[in-house]
C-alpha positions as a Markdown table, in Angstrom:
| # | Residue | x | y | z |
|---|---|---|---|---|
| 1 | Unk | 9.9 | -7.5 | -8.5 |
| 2 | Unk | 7.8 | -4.6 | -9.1 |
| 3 | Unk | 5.4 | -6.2 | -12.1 |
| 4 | Unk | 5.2 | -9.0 | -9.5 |
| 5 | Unk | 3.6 | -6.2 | -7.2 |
| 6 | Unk | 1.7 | -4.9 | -9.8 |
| 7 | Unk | 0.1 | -8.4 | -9.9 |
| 8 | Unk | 0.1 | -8.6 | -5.7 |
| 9 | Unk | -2.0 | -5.6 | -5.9 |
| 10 | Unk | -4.4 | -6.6 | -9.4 |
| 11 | Unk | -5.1 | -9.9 | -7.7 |
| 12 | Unk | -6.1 | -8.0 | -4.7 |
| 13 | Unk | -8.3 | -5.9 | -6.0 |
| 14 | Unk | -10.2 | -8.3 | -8.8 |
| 15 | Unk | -10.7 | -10.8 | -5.2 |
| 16 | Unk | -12.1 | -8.1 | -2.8 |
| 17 | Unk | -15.1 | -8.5 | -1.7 |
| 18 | Unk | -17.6 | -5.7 | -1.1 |
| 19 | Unk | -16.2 | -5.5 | 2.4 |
| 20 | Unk | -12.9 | -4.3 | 1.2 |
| 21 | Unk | -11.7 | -1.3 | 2.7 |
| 22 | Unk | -8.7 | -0.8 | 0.3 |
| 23 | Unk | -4.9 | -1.0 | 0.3 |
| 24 | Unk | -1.7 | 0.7 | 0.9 |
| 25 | Unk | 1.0 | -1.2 | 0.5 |
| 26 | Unk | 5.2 | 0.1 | 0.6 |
| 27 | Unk | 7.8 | -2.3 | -0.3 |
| 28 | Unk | 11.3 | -1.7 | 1.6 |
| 29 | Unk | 13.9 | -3.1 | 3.4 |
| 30 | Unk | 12.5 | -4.3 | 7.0 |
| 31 | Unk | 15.1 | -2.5 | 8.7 |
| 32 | Unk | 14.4 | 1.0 | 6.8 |
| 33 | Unk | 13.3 | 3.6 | 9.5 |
| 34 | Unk | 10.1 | 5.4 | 7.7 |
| 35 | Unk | 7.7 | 8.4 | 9.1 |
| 36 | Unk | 5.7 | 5.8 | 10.7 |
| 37 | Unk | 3.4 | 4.5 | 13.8 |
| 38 | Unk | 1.9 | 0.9 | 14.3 |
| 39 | Unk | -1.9 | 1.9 | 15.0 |
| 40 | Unk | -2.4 | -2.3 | 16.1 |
| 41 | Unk | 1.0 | -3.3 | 17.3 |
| 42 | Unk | -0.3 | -5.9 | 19.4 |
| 43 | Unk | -2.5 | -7.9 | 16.8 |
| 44 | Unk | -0.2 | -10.6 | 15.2 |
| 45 | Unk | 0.6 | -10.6 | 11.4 |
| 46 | Unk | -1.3 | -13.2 | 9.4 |
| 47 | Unk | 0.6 | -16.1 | 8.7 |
| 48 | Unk | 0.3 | -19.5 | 6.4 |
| 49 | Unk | -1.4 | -17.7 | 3.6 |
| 50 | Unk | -0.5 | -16.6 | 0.4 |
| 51 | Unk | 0.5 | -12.6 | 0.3 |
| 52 | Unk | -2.6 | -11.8 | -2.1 |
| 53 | Unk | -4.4 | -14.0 | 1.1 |
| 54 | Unk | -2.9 | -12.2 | 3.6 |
| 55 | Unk | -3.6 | -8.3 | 2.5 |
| 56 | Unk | -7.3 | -9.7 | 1.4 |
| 57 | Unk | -7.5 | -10.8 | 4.9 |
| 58 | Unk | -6.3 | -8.0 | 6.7 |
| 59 | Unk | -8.2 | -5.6 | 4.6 |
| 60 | Unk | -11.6 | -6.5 | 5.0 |
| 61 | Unk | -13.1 | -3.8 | 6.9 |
| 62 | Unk | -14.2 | -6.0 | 10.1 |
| 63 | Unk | -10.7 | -7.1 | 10.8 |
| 64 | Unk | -8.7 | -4.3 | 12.6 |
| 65 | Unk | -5.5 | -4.4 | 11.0 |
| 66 | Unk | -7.6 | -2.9 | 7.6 |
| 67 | Unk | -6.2 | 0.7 | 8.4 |
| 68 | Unk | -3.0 | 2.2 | 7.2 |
| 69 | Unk | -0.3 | 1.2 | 4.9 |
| 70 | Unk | 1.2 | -2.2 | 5.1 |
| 71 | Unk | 4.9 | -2.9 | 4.7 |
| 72 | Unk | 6.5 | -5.9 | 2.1 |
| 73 | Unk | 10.1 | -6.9 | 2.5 |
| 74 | Unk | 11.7 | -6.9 | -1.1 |
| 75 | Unk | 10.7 | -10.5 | -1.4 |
| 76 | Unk | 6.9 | -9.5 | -1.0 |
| 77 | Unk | 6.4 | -11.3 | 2.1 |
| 78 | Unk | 4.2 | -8.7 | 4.5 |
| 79 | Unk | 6.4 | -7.7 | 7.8 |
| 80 | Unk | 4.5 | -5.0 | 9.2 |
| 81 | Unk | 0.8 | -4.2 | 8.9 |
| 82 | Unk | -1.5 | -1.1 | 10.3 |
| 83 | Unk | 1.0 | 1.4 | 10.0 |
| 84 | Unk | -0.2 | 4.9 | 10.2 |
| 85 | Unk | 2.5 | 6.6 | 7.3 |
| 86 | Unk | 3.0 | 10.4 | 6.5 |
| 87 | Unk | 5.6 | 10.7 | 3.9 |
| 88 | Unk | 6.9 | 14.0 | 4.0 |
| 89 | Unk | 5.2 | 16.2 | 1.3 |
| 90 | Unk | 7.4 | 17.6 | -2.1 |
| 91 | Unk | 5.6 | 20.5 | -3.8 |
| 92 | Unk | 8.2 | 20.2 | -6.7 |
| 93 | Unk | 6.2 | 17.2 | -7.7 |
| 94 | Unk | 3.5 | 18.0 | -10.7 |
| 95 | Unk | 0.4 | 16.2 | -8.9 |
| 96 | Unk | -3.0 | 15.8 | -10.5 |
| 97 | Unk | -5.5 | 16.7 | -7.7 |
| 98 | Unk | -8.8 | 17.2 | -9.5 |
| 99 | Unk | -8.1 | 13.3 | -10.3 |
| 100 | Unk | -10.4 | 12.7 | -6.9 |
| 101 | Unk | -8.0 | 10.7 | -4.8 |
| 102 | Unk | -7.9 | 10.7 | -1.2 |
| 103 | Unk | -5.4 | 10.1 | 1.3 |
| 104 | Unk | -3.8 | 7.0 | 0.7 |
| 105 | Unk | -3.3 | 7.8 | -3.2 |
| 106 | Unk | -1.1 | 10.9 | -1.8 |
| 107 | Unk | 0.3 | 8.9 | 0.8 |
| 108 | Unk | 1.7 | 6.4 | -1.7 |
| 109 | Unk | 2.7 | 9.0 | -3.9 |
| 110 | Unk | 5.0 | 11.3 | -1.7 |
| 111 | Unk | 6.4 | 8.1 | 0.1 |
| 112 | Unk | 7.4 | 6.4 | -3.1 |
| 113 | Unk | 10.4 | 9.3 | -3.2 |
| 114 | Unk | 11.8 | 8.5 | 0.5 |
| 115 | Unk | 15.1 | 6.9 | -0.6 |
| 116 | Unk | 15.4 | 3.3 | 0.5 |
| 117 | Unk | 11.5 | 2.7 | -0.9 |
| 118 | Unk | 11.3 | 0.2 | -4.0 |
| 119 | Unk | 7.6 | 1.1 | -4.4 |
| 120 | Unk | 4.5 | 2.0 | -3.3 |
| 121 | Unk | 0.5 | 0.9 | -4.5 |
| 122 | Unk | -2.8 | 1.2 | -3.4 |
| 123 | Unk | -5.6 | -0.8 | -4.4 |
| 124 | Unk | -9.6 | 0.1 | -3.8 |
| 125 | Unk | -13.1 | -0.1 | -5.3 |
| 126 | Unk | -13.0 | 3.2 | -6.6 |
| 127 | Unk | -9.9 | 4.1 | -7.8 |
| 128 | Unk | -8.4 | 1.1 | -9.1 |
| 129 | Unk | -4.8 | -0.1 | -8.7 |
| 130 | Unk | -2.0 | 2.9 | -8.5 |
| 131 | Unk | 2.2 | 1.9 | -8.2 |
| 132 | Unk | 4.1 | 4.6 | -7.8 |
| 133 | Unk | 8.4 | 4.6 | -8.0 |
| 134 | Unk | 10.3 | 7.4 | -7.6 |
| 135 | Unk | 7.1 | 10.3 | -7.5 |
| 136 | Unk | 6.0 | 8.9 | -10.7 |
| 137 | Unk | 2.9 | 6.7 | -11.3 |
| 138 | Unk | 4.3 | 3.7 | -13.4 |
| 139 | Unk | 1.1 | 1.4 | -13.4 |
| 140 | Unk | -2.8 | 2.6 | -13.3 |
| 141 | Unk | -5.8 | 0.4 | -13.5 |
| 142 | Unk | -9.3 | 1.9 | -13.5 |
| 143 | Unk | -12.1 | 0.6 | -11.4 |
């Protein structure tokens, strides 16, 4: 499941157009309770589309779901989009911060230790695709 992600996420970013805005993504159990609040709760889900479809979709910077971290059930199928996440923070953790990542790339990183989380990745123009499992980056790909 998680190289499949790792190819979700590749595919996602090698098809983004210059109006990508990036991606979190978080694969869990739907029914996991996470640090979390639905910024778009009333805009449906995309649905009939590929998941590499979907997530290009939703994160093209004109469509208003493009914000936050978006949730995949264990079977990669997208269940929740626009989801504002603050993973609590674990200083323990040996973090590279002159690597010039923002946000999202912390984000992923922190919430990949919540137990109950398979995985976490982001995808942009800048910094490439990250997965994280456990607090540890397991797959990088440079811009």
């Amino acid at each position: 499941m998680v190289d499949e992600f790792i190819r979700i996420l590749q595919c996602v970013r090698h098809a983004a157009s210059n109006n990508f805005s990036g991606v979190g993504l978080i694969v869990c159990d739907p029914r996991l309770v996470l640090p979390t609040f639905p910024m778009k709760p009333w805009v449906p889900l995309p649905n009939g589309e590929s998941t590499v479809d979907q997530i290009l979709k939703i994160s093209a910077i004109e469509c208003e779901l493009h914000d936050g971290f978006h949730f995949l059930s264990h079977e990669l199928k997208l269940f929740a989009v626009a989801q504002y996440f603050s993973p609590p923070v674990d200083l323990s953790l040996s973090v590279d911060v002159e690597g010039g990542f923002g946000g999202r790339y912390f984000a992923a990183l922190f919430g990949s230790l919540i137990p109950g989380v398979e995985c976490t990745g982001i995808a942009t123009h800048a910094a490439g695709v990250a997965v994280f499992k456990g607090g540890q980056k397991i797959y990088s790909e440079n811009p």
